[in-house]
MIPA-601544 format. One line per 3 residues: number of its first residue (from 1); their letters; for each residue x, y, z of C-alpha. Coordinates in steps of 0.001 Angstrom, whole numbers, plus 524288, in hexadecimal, padded with zeros to 5 digits. Example, Ala and Ser with C-alpha at 12.3 -4.5 7.8 and 13.67 -1.06 7.14 Angstrom:
BEGIN
1> as> 8300C/7EE6C/81E78 ~ 83566/7FBDC/81BE4
END
This chain:
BEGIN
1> xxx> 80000/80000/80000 ~ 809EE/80BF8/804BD ~ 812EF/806EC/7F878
4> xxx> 80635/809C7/7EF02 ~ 804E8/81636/7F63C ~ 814AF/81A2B/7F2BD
7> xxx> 811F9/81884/7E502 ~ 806B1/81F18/7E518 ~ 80D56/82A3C/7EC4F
10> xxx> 81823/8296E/7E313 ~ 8120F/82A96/7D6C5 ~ 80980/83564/7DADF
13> xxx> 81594/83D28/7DF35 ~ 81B7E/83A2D/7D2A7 ~ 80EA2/83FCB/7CD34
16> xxx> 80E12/84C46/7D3F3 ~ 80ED5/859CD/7CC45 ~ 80BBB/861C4/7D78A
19> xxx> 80B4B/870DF/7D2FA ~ 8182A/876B7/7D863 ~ 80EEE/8834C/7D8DA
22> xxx> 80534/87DE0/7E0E0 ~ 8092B/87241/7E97E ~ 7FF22/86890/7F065
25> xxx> 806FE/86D63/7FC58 ~ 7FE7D/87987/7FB4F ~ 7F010/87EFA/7F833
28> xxx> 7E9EA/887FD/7F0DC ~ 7E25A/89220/7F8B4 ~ 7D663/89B7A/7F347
31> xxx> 7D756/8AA33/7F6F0 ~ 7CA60/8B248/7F3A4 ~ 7D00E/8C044/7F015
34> xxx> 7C499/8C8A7/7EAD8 ~ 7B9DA/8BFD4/7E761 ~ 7C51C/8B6DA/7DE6D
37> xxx> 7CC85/8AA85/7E32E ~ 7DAD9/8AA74/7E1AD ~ 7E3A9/89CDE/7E62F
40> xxx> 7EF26/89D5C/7EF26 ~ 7F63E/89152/7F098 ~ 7FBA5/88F44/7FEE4
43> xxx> 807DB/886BD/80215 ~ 80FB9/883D3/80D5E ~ 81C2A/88C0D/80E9C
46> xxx> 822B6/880FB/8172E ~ 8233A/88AA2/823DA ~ 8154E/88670/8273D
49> xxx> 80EAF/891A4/81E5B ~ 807F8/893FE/81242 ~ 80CB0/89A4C/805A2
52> xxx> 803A0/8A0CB/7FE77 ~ 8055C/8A2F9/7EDCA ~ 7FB68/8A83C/7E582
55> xxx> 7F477/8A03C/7DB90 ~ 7E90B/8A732/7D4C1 ~ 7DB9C/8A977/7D261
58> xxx> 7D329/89D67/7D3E4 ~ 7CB7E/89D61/7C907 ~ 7D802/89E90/7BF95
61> xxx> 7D649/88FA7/7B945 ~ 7E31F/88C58/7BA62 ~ 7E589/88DFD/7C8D7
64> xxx> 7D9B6/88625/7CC77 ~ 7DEC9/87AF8/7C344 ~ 7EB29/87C57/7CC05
67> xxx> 7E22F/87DB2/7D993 ~ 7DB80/86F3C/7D365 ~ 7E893/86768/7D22F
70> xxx> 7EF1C/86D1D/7DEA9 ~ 7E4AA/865EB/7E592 ~ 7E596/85B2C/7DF50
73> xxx> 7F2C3/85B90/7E22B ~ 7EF9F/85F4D/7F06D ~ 7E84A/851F6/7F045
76> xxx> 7F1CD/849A2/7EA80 ~ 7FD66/84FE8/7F4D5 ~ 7F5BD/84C4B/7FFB7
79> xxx> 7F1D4/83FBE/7FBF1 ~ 7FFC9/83C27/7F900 ~ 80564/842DA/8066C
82> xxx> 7FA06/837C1/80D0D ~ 80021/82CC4/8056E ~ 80EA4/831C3/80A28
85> xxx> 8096C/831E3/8188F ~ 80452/824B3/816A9 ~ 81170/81F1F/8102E
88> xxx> 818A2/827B4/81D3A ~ 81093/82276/8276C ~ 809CB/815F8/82433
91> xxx> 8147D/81018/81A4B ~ 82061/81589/82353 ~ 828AC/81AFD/81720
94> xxx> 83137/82696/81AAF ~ 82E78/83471/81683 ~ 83AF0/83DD8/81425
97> xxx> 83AE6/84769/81E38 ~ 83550/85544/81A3B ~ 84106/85D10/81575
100> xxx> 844E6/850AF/80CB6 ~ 83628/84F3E/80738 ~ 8365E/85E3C/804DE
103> xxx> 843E3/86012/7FDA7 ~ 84199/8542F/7F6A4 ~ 83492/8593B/7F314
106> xxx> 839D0/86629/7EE81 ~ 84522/86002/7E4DF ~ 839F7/85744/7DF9C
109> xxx> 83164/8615C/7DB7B ~ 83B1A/86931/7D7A2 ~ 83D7C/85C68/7CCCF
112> xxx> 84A66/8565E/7D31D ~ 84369/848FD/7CF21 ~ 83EE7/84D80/7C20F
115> xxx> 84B8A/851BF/7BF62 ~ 8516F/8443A/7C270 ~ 855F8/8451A/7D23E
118> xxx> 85712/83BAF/7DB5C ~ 85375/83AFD/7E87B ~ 86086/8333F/7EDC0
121> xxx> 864B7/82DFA/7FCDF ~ 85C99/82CC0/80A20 ~ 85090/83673/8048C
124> xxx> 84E7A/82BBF/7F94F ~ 84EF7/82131/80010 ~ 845C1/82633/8086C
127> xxx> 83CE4/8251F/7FCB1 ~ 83F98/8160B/7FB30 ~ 83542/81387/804B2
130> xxx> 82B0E/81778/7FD5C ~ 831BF/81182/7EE5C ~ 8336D/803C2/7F4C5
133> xxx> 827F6/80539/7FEF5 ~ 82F9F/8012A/80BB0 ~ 8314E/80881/8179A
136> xxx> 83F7F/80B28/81A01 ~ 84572/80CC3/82730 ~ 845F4/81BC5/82C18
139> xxx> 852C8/81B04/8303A ~ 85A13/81A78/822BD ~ 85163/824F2/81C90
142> xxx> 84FDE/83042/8242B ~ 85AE5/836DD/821FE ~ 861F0/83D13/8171F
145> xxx> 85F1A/849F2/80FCF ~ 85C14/84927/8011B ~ 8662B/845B9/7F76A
148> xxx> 86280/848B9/7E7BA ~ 868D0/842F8/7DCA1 ~ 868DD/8455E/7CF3E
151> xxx> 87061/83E18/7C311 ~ 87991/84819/7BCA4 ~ 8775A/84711/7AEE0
154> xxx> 86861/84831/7B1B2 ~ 869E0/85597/7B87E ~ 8745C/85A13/7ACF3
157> xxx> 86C16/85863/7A20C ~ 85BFB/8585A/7A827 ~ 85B0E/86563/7A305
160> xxx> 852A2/86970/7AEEA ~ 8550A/86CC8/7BDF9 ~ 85102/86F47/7CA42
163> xxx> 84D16/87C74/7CE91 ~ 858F1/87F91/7D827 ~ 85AEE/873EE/7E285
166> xxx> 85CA3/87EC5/7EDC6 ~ 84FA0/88674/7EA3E ~ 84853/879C2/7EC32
169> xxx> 84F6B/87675/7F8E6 ~ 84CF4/88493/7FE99 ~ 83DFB/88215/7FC1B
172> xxx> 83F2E/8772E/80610 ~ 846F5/87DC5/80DA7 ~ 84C05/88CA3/80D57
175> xxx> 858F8/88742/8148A ~ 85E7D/87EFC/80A73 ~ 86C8F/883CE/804F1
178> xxx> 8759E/87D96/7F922 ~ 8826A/876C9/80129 ~ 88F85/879DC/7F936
181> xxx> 8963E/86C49/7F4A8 ~ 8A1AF/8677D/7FC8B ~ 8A9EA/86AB9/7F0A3
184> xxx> 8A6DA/87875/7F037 ~ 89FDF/8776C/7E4F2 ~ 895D7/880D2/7E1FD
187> xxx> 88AF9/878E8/7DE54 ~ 882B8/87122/7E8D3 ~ 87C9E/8648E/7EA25
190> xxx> 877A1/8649C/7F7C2 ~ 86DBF/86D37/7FF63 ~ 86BE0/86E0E/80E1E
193> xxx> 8630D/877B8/816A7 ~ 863D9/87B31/82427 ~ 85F55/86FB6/82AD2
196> xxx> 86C6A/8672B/8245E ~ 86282/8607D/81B36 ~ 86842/85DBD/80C8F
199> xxx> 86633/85C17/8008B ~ 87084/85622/7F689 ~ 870DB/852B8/7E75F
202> xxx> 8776D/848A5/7E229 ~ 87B84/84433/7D441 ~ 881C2/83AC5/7CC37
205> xxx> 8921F/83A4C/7CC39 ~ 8956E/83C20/7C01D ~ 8A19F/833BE/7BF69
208> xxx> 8AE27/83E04/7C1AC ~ 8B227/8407D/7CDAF ~ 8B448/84E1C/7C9C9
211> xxx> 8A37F/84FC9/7CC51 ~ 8A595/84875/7D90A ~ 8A94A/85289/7E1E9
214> xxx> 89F35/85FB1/7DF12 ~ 89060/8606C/7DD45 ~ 88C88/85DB6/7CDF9
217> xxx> 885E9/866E9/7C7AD ~ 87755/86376/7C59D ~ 87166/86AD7/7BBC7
220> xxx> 861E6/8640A/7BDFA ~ 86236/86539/7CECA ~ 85EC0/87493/7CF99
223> xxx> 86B94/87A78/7D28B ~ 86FEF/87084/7D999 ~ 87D7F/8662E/7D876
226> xxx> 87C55/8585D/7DAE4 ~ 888B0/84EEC/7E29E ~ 88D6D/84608/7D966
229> xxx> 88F0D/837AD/7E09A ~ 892E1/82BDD/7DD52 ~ 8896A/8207A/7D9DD
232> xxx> 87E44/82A1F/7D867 ~ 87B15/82621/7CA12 ~ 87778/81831/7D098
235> xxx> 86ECB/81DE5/7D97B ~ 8664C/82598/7D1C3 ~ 86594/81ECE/7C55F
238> xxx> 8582D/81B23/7C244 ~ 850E3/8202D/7CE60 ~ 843DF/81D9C/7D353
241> xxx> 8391F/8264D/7D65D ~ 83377/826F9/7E58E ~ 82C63/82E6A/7EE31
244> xxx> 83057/8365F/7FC29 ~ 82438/8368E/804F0 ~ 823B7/843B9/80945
247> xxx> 818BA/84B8B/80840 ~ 80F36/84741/7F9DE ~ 81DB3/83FD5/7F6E5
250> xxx> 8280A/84375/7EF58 ~ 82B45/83CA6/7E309 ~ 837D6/83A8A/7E252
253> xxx> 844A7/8321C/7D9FF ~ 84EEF/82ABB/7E2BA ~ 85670/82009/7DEEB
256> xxx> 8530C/8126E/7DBE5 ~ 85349/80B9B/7E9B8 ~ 85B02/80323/7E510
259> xxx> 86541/80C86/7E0B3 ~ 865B6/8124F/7ED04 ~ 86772/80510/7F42D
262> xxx> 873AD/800B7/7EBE1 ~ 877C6/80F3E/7EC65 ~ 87978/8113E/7FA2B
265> xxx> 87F3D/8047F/7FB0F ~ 88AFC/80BDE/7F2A2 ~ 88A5E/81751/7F9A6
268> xxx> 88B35/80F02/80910 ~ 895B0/807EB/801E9 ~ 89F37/8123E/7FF74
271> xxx> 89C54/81982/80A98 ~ 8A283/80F64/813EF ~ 8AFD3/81617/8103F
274> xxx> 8ABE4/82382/8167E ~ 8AAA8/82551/82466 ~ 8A08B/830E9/823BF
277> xxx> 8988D/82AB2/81B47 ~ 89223/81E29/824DC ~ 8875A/822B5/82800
280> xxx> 88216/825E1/81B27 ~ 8873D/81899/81819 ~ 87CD0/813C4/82231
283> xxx> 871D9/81994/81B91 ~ 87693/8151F/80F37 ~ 87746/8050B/8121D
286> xxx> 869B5/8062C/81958 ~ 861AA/80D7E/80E29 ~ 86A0A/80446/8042C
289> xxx> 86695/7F8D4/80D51 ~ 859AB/7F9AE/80E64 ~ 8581D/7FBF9/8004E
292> xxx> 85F03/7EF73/7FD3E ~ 8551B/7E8C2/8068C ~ 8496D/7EEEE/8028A
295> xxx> 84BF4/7EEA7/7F34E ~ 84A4C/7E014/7F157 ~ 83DA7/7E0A5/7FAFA
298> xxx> 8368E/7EA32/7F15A ~ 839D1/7E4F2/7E37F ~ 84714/7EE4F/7E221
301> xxx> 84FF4/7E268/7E50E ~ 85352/7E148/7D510 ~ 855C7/7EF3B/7D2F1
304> xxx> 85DE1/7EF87/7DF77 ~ 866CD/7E382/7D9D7 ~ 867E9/7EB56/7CB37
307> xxx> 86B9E/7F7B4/7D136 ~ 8760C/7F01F/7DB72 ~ 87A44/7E7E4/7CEE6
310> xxx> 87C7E/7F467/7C856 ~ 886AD/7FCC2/7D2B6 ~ 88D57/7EFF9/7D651
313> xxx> 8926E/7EEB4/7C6E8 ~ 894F5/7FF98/7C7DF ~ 8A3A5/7F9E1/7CB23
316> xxx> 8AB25/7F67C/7D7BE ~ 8A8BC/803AA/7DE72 ~ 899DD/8001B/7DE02
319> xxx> 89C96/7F470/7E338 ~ 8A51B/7F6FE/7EEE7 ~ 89BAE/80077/7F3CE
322> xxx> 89180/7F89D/7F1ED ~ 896F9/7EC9A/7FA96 ~ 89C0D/7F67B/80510
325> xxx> 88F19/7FB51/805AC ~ 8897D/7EB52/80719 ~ 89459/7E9CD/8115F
328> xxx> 88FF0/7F615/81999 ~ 87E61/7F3C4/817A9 ~ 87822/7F3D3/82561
331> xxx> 8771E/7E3B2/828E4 ~ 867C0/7E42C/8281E ~ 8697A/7E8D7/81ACE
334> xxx> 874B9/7E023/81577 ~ 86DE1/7D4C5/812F4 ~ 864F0/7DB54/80736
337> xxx> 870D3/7E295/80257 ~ 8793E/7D590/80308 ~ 86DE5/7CE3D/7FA7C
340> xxx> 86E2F/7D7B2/7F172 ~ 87C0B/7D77B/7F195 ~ 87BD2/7C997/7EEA6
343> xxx> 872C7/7CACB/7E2BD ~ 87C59/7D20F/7DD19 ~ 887D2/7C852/7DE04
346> x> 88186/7BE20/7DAB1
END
């Protein structure tokens, strides 16, 4: 039942073509000024007011076509904000927490997705409860701010962009400011407001190590540069589409689980070798782990074994991180990864 009501969820997210004007979020409001009606439309300015714009006179045809959808709109929001409350609280999947859901939210509409981003680390996997319809364990996905990624050669040559990355952060929140690169470089790739909470873009490496070590230019991301790491092109290669419950739901594209699964194996792998870098390696083998037992439960075990197949013949790097990252997985997780494991040598 709650995995029928995902999908529907989904594809009516997917669906939605909410007027940027005119939001579900807010109403339209009749004000009688000398024997004529006029429309306001009211919407919440996040401090616990109102903000009031002027629409027009309401017999003009055209605004009381747009009064008729926003309602229908209005309908539609609420209904799906009953179906995320039921998937929250009966079905026990995990909401982001508000400032995620918002900024996410915000990047969406302002057509990261559309323009071929990626919803990347602990925020999408968050979503995987809701693609594979399992409740995951609070602990490993709680944390983390959100990480974007984007391929490249898809933002050099989309032909479209973004409006600026920081103008849609500051409508979250007014506190947000561009960090300089460690380089000194002066383009950025990672935003962070007062609270400490960040946001980072990601791409592709593009195979020279003289891109490795400053922000790469990103000509579709509004203004904005992108890290370029290592092993990214496996992760987001043919991603999936999901869904973030918070508030109506947020459609959004994160990798294919099973991507991220073999992925983090990689990245626990070759952070055994650096000290700081443990406790990320923690979060890493669980979310991997749990991945690699869940997979084969839900009808991903195939996919998981192609995409495995497929970074253990990427050479003998690939494959030394890989088996350090099998020699380090949590013991109630090592006997999925090890039958996987075993598929593969066989």
């Amino acid at each position: 039942m709650f995995r029928t009501m995902v999908a529907e969820l989904q594809q009516r997210t997917f669906d939605d073509d909410w007027s940027e004007d005119f939001p579900p979020t807010g109403r339209f409001v009749p004000v009688k000024v000398d024997q004529r009606t006029y429309f306001y439309f009211d919407q919440p300015d996040g401090k616990g007011g109102q903000k009031r714009r002027y629409v027009g006179p309401a017999d003009d045809q055209d605004i009381a076509v747009r009064v008729s959808q926003q309602k229908e709109q209005k309908a539609d929001y609420k209904g799906r904000r009953k179906l995320i409350s039921t998937l929250t609280r009966e079905a026990g999947l995990i909401a982001p927490d508000r400032q995620t859901g918002e900024v996410v939210d915000a990047l969406a509409r302002g057509g990261l997705f559309r323009l071929h981003g990626v919803l990347v680390g602990t925020v999408a996997f968050q979503s995987y409860s809701a693609y594979l319809g399992v409740r995951l364990p609070m602990a490993a996905i709680l944390t983390g701010d959100p990480d974007l990624a984007q391929d490249y050669a898809i933002s050099a040559e989309v032909g479209d962009s973004l409006p600026p990355i920081l103008d849609l952060l500051k409508a979250v929140d007014p506190t947000f400011r561009a960090i300089p690169h460690i380089s000194g470089s002066q383009r950025s790739h990672a935003f962070r407001n007062t609270d400490g909470y960040r946001v980072e873009f990601l791409t592709t490496n593009r195979g020279s190590e003289e891109y490795a070590d400053e922000p790469a230019r990103m000509p579709a991301l509004g203004c904005a540069a992108a890290e370029p790491l290592r092993f990214m092109d496996f992760l987001i290669r043919d991603p999936v589409r999901s869904i973030l419950l918070h508030a109506a739901g947020i459609s959004v594209v994160v990798p294919d689980p099973a991507r991220y699964a073999v992925h983090k194996l990689i990245i626990a792998g070759r952070r055994q070798h650096n000290a700081g870098g443990k406790a990320k390696s923690e979060i890493d083998l669980i979310q991997a782990g749990m991945l690699f037992d869940i997979l084969p439960r839900t009808g991903g075990g195939g996919g998981l074994s192609e995409v495995l197949e497929e970074a253990w013949e990427r050479g003998p790097a690939w494959k030394t991180a890989l088996s350090e990252g099998v020699a380090a997985m949590p013991q109630q997780y090592s006997s999925a990864v090890n039958r996987m494991f075993g598929i593969l040598r066989t």
